[in-house]
C-alpha positions as a printed NumPy array, in Angstrom:
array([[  0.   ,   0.   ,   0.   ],
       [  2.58 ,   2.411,   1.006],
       [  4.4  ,   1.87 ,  -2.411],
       [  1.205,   2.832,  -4.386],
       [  0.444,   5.33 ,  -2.442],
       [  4.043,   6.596,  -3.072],
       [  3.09 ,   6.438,  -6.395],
       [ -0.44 ,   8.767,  -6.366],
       [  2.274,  11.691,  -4.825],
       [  4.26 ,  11.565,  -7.065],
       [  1.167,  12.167,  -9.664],
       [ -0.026,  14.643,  -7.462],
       [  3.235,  16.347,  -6.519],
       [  3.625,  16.913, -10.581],
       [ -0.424,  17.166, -12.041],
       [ -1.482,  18.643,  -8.955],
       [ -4.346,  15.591,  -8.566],
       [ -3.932,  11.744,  -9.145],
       [ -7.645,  10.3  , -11.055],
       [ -9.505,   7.515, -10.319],
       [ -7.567,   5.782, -13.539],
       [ -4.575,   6.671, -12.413],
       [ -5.333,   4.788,  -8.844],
       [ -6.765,   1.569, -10.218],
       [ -3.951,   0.959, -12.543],
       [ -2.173,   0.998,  -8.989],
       [ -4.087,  -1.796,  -7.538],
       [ -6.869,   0.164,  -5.979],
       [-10.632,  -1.083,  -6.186],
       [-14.017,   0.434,  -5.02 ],
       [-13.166,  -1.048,  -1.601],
       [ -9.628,   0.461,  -1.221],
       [-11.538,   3.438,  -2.441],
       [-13.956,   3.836,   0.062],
       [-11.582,   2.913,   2.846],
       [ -9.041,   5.565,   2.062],
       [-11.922,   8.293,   1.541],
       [-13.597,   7.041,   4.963],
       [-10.264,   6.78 ,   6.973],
       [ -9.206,  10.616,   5.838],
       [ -5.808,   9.411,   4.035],
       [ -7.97 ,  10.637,   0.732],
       [ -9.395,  13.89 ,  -0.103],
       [-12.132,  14.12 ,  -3.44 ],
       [-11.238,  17.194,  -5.051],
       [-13.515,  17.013,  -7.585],
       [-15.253,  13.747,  -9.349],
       [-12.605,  11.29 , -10.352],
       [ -9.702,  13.717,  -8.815],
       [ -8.128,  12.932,  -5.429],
       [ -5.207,  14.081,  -3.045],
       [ -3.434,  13.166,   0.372],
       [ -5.18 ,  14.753,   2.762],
       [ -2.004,  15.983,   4.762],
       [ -1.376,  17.738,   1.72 ],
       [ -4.807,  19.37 ,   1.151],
       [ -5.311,  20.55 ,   4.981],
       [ -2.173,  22.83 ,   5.007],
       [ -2.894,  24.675,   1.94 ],
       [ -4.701,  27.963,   2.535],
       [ -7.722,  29.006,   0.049],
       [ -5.565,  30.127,  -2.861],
       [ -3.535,  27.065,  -2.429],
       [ -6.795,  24.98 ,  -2.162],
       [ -7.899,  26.537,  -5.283],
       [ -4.936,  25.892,  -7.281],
       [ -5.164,  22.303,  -7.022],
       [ -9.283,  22.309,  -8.083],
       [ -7.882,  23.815, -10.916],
       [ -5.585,  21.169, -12.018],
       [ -8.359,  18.337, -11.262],
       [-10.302,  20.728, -13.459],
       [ -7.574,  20.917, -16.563],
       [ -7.097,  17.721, -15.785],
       [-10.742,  16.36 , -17.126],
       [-11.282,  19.311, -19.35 ],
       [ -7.801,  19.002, -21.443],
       [ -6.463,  21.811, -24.412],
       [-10.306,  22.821, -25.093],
       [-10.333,  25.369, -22.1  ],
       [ -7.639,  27.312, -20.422],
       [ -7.33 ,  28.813, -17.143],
       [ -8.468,  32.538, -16.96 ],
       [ -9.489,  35.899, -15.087],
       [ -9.136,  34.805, -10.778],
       [ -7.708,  31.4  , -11.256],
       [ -5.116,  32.635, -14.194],
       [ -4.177,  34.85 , -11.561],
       [ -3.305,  32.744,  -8.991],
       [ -1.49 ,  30.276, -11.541],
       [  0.862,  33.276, -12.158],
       [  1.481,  33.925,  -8.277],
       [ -0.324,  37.084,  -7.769],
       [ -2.283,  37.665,  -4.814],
       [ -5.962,  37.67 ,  -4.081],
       [ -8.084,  39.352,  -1.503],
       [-11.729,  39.276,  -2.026],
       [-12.182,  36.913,  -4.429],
       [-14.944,  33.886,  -4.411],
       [-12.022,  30.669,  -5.121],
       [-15.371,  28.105,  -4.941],
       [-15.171,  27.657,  -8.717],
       [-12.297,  27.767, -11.251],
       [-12.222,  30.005, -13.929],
       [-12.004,  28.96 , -17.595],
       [-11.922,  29.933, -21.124],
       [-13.426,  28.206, -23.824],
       [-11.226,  27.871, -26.946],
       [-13.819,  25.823, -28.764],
       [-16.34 ,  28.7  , -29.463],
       [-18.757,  27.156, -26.875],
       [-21.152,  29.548, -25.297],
       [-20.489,  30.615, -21.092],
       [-22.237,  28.909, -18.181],
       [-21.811,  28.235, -14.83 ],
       [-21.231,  24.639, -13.319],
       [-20.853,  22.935,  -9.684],
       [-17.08 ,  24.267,  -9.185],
       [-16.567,  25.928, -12.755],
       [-17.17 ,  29.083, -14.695],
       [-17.113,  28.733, -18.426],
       [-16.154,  32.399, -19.365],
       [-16.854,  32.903, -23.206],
       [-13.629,  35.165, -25.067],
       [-11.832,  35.266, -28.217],
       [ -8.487,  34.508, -27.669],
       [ -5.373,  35.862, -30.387],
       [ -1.919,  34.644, -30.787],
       [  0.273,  35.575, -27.355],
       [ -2.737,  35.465, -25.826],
       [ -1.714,  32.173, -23.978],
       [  0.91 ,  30.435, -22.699],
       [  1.575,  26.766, -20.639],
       [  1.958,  26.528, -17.293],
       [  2.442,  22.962, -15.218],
       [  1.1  ,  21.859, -18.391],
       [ -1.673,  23.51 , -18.581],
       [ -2.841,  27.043, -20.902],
       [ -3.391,  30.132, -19.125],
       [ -4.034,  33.271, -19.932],
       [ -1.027,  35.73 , -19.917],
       [ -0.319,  37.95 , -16.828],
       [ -1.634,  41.125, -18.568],
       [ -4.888,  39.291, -19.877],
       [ -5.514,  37.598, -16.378],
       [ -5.322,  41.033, -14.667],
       [ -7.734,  43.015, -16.764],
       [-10.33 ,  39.865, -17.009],
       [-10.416,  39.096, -13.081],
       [-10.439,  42.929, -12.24 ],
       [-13.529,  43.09 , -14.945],
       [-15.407,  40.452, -12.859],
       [-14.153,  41.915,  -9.364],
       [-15.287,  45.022,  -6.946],
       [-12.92 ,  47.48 ,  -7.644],
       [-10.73 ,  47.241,  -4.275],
       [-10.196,  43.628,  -5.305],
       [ -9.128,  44.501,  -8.719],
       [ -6.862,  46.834,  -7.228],
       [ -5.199,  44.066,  -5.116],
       [ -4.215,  42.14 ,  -7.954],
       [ -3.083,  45.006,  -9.993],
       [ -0.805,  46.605,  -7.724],
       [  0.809,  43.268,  -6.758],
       [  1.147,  42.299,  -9.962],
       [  2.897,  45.451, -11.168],
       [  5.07 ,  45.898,  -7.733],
       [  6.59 ,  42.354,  -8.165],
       [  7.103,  42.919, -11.977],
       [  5.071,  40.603, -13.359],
       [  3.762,  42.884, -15.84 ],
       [  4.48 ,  46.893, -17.229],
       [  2.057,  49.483, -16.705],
       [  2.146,  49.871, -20.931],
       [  1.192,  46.003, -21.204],
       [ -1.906,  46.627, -19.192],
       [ -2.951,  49.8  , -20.599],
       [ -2.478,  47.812, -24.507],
       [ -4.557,  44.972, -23.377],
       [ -7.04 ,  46.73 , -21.921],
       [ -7.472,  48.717, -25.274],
       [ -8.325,  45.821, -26.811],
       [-10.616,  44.967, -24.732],
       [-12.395,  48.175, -23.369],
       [-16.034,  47.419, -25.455],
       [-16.468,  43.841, -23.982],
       [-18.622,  43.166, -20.691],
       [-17.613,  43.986, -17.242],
       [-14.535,  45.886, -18.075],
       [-15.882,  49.35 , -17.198],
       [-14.496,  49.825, -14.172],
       [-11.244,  48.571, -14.952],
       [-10.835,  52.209, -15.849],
       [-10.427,  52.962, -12.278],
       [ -8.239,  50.098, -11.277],
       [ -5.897,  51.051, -13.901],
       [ -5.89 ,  54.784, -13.097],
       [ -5.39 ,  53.904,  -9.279],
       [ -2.897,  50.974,  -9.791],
       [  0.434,  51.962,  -8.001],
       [  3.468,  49.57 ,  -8.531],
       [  4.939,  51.249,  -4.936],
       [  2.309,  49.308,  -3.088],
       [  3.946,  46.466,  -1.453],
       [  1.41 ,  44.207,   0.115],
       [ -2.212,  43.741,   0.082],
       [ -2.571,  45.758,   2.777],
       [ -0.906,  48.553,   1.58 ],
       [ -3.752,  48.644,  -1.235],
       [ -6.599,  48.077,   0.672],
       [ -5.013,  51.296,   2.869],
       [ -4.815,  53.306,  -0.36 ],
       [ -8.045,  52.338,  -1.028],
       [-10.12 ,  53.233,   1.943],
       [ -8.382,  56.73 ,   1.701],
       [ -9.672,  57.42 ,  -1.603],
       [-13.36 ,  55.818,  -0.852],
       [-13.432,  57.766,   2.053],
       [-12.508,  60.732,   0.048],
       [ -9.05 ,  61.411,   2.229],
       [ -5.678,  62.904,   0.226],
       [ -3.659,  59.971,  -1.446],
       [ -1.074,  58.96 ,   0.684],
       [  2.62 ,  59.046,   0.836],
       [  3.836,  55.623,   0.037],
       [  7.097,  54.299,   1.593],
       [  7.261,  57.767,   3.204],
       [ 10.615,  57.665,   4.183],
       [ 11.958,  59.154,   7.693],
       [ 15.394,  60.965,   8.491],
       [ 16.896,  62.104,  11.194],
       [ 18.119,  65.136,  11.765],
       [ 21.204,  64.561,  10.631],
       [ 19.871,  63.654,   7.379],
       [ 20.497,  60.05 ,   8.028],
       [ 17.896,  57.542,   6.942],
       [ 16.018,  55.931,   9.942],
       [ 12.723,  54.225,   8.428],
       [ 10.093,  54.346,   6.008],
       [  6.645,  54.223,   6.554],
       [  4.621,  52.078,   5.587],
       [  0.428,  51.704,   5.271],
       [ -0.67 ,  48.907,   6.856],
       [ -4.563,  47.443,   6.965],
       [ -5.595,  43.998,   8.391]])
């Protein structure tokens, strides 16, 4: 058992989920099945996608959400590819705000948008540099990911992943401003306007945004960010930084 089982993480450690396939071609059977679901050793992703449970219970929710995704490339293959929230998170870029119950894909076979169980079926028209592979899987580039999850998200949450994005230089102010161009006249994006005119690459954590944010909601003067402090010998002795919970 333990050398099968040795086996399912090393799928998992590489696809991000081992299948029910996968499993039985290791010896497993609907009884081993049940007993490793009822015991706890096994966590159901999704149908027909399983991990260790040690693994699942120390990710937090992005982490949680990342592997759903893979169980969902997994079954769904080239014909989608990962966009807007979970494209995002695929590309290491923060989230605050964001519902990670359902992964986020884009249809590359012309089929029309809907909503199932634990994934959104965005519709989009997708041109060459568009996408680009990730753990095996297609994902929409950084730029692309930003614009389409700040489209579907309130503003402050847009502004999250914007600023993070930019501060850790996964993207250039001039890459967002040319995707969004393109994409200006299609649904949602309307108030990516704002996000983009209030994006600030100096912004070093989500907190930091969120703090930037309440100031301007609440109609306050734009802060100061990483104010920094001398003495009064000139010396350097801090900078200050906006902090929200």
């Amino acid at each position: 058992m333990a050398v099968m089982d040795d086996a399912l993480r090393a799928i998992a450690a590489s696809r991000g989920v081992f299948l029910r396939a996968e499993a039985r071609t290791f010896g497993y059977d609907d009884q081993a099945f049940t007993a490793a679901l009822r015991t706890g050793r096994w966590v159901r992703v999704r149908r027909g996608a399983y991990t260790f449970r040690d693994i699942w219970q120390v990710q937090d929710p992005a982490g949680k959400h990342r592997i759903l995704s893979r169980a969902v490339m997994r079954s769904l293959g080239s014909s989608v590819a990962l966009s807007h929230t979970s494209a995002v998170l695929e590309h290491g870029i923060a989230v605050w705000g964001a519902d990670l119950t359902r992964v986020h894909v884009m249809g590359l076979d012309g089929g029309a948008g809907r909503v199932e169980k634990d994934v959104v079926h965005q519709e989009g028209v997708c041109v060459e540099g568009d996408l680009m592979e990730k753990d095996a899987m297609l994902v929409t580039g950084v730029a692309r990911s930003v614009i389409e999850a700040s489209s579907r998200l309130p503003v402050q949450a847009g502004l999250v992943i914007t600023d993070w994005a930019l501060h850790h230089g996964l993207v250039e102010p001039d890459d967002l401003g040319t995707q969004f161009a393109s994409m200006q006249r299609w649904p949602f994006t309307q108030k990516v306007h704002l996000v983009l005119a209030m994006a600030d690459k100096r912004s070093e954590s989500v907190g930091e945004t969120r703090s930037r944010y309440l100031f301007w909601s609440q109609g306050l003067p734009a802060p100061t960010l990483q104010f920094q402090v001398y003495d009064d010998h000139g010396n350097l002795v801090g900078i200050h930084r906006l902090r929200l919970a």
